[in-house]
C-alpha positions as CSV (number, residue, x, y, z in Angstrom):
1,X,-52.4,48.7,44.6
2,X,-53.6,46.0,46.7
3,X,-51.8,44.9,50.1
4,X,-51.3,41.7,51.9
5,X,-50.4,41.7,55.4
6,X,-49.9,38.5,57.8
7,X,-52.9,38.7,60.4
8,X,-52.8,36.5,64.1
9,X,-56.5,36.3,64.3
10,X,-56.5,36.2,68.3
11,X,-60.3,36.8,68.4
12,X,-60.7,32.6,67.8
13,X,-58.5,30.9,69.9
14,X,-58.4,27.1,69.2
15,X,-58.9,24.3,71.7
16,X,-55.1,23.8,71.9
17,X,-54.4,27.3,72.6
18,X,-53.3,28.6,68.8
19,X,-54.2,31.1,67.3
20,X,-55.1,31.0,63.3
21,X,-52.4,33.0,61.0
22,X,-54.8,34.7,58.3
23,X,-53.9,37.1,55.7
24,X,-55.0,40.6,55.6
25,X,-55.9,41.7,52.4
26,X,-56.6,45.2,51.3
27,X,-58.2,46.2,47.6
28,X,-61.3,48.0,47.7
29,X,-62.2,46.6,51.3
30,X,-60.5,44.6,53.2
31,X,-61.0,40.6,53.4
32,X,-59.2,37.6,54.4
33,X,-57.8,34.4,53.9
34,X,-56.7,31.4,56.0
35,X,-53.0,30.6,55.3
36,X,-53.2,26.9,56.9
37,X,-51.2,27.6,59.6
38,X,-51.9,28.5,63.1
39,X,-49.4,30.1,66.3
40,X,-49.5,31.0,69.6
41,X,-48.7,34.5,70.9
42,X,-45.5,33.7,72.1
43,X,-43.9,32.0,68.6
44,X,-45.5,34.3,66.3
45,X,-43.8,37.8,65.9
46,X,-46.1,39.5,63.7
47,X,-44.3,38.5,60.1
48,X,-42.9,35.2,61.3
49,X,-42.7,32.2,63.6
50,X,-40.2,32.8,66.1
51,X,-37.4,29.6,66.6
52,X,-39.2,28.8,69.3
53,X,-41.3,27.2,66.7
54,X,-40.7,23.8,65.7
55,X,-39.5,23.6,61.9
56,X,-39.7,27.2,62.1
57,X,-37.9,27.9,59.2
58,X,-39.8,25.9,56.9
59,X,-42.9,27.1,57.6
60,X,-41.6,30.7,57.6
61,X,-40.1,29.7,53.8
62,X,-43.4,28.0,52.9
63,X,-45.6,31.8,53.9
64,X,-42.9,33.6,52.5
65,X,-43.6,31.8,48.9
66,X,-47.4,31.9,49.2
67,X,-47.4,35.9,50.0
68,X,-44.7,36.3,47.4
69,X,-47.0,34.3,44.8
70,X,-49.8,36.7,45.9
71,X,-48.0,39.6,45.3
72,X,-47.4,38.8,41.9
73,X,-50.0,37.8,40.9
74,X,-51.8,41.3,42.2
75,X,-48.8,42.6,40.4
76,X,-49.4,41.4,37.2
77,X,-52.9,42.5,37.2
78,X,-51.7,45.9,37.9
79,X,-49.5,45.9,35.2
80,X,-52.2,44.7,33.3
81,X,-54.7,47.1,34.0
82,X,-57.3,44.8,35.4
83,X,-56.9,45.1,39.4
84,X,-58.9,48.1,39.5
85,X,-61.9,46.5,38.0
86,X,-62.0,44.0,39.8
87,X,-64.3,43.5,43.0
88,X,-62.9,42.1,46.1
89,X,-64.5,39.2,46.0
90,X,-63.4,38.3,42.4
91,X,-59.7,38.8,43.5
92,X,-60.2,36.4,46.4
93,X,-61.0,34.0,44.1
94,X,-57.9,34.6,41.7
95,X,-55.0,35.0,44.7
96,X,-56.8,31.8,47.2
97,X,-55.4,29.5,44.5
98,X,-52.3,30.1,45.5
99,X,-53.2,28.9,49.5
100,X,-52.2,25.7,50.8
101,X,-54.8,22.9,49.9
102,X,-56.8,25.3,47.2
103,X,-57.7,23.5,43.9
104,X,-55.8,21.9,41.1
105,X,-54.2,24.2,38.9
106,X,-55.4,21.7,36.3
107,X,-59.3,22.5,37.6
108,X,-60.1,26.0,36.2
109,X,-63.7,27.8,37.0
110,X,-65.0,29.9,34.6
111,X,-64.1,33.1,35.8
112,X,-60.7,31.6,35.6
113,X,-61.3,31.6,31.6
114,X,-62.7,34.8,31.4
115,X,-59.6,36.3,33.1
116,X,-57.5,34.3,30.6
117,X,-59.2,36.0,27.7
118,X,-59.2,39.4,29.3
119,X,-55.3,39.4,29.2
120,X,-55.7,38.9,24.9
121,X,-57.7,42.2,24.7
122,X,-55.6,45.0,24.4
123,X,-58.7,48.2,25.1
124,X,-59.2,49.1,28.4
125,X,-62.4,49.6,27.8
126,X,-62.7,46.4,26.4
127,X,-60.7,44.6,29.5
128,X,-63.3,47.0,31.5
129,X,-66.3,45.6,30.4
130,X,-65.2,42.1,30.5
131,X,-64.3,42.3,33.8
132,X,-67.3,43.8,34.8
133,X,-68.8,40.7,33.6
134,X,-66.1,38.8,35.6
135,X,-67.4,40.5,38.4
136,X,-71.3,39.3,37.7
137,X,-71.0,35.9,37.7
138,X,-68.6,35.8,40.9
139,X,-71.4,37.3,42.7
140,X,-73.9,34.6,41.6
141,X,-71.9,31.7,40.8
142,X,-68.1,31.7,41.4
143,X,-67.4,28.6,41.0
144,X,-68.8,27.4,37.6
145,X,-67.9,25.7,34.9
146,X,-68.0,25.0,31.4
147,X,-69.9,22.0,32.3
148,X,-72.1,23.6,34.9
149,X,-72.8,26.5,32.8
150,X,-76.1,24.7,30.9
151,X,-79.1,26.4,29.6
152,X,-80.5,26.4,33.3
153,X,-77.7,28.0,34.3
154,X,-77.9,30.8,31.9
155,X,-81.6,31.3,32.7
156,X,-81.0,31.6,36.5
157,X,-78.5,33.8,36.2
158,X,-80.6,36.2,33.9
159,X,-83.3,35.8,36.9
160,X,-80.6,37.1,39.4
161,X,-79.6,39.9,37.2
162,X,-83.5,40.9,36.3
163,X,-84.1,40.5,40.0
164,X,-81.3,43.3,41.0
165,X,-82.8,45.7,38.9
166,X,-80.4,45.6,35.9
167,X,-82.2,46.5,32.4
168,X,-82.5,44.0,30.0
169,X,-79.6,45.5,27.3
170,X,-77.2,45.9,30.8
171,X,-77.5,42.1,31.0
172,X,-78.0,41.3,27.4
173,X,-74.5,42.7,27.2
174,X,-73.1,40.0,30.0
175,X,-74.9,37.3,28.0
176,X,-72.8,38.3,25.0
177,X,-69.5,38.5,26.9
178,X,-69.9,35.0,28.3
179,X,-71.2,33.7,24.6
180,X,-67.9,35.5,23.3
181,X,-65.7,33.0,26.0
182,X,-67.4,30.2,25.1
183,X,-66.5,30.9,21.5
184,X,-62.9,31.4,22.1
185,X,-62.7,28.2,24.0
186,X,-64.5,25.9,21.3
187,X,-62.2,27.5,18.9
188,X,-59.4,26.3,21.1
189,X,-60.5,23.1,21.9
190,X,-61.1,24.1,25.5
191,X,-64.6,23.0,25.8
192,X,-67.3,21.3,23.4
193,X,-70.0,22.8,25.2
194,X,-72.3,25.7,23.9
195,X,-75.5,26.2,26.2
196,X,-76.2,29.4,23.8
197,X,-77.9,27.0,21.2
198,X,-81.6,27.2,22.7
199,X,-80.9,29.9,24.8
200,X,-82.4,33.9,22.9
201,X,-80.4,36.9,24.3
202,X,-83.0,39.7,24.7
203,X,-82.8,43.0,23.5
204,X,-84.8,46.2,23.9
205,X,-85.3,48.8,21.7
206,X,-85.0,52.4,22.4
């Protein structure tokens, strides 16, 4: 299961002397985030700010809620089979909303959709191969939308997956996965949009 440590990133002191507070998280790799917040050596004891920080024990409330937000959401993927699918990088995208500043809740990407309808599937391979999918698109295009998501869109991202080598029924199969969410969010009044109408999903023969 993933891990989430507080990190004191001393390697980039600031102007005034603090140091940021980062989070240290551990799936696959290792990556990080920024909590917001920043320390000097002195007032930061490796969980918390010390009371020689002023408001200490808000702020050491406030990073207690965002860590404890993190944790479950990493739980519930766990518990739903879907953390060890996922790529670092997708579940930096999933756990950063929960950082001071991130987005709206009421903004969602796409990816954000697609993890939605992976929790309706009840096959793990079925979960698997969605999330796989997941995993595509946050490696070209984390951030888009049902609105972003036009015909260009789809033909780009069929150039980035032709380009890395995939075979045309590997990313015919992503095509249909994405065509799948967009389906499920028409039928739920989630979107109007439907870029699949001019846009031919190739398929090779064996």
């Amino acid at each position: 299961m993933a891990t989430i440590k507080f990190y004191l990133d001393t390697r980039r002191e600031k102007k005034d002397g603090l140091f940021p507070i980062k989070l240290n998280v551990h799936n696959k790799g290792t990556f990080f985030l920024s909590t917001g917040y920043s320390a000097t050596r002195e007032k930061w004891n490796g969980v918390e700010f010390t009371n020689k920080e002023v408001n200490y024990k808000t702020k050491n409330a406030a990073l207690r809620k965002m860590i404890s937000d993190m944790e479950n959401a990493i739980f519930r993927l766990e518990l739903d089979g879907k953390l060890r699918e996922l790529s670092d990088k997708a579940l930096k995208i999933i756990i950063e909303k929960y950082l001071p500043g991130a987005r709206s809740e009421k903004v969602k990407y796409f990816v954000d959709y697609i993890a939605d309808f992976i929790e309706l599937k009840e096959k793990a391979g079925t979960k698997q191969v969605y999330a796989s999918t997941l995993n595509k698109i946050v490696q070209f295009d984390a951030t888009c939308t049902f609105d972003t998501m036009d015909i260009d869109w789809l033909r780009r991202f069929e150039k980035h997956m032709r380009d890395s080598g995939m075979k045309v029924n590997a990313y015919a199969l992503h095509f249909r996965n994405i065509r799948s969410v967009f389906n499920y969010a028409i039928d739920n009044d989630l979107t109007t949009l439907y870029p699949f109408r001019k846009f031919r999903i190739k398929k090779r023969k064996h």
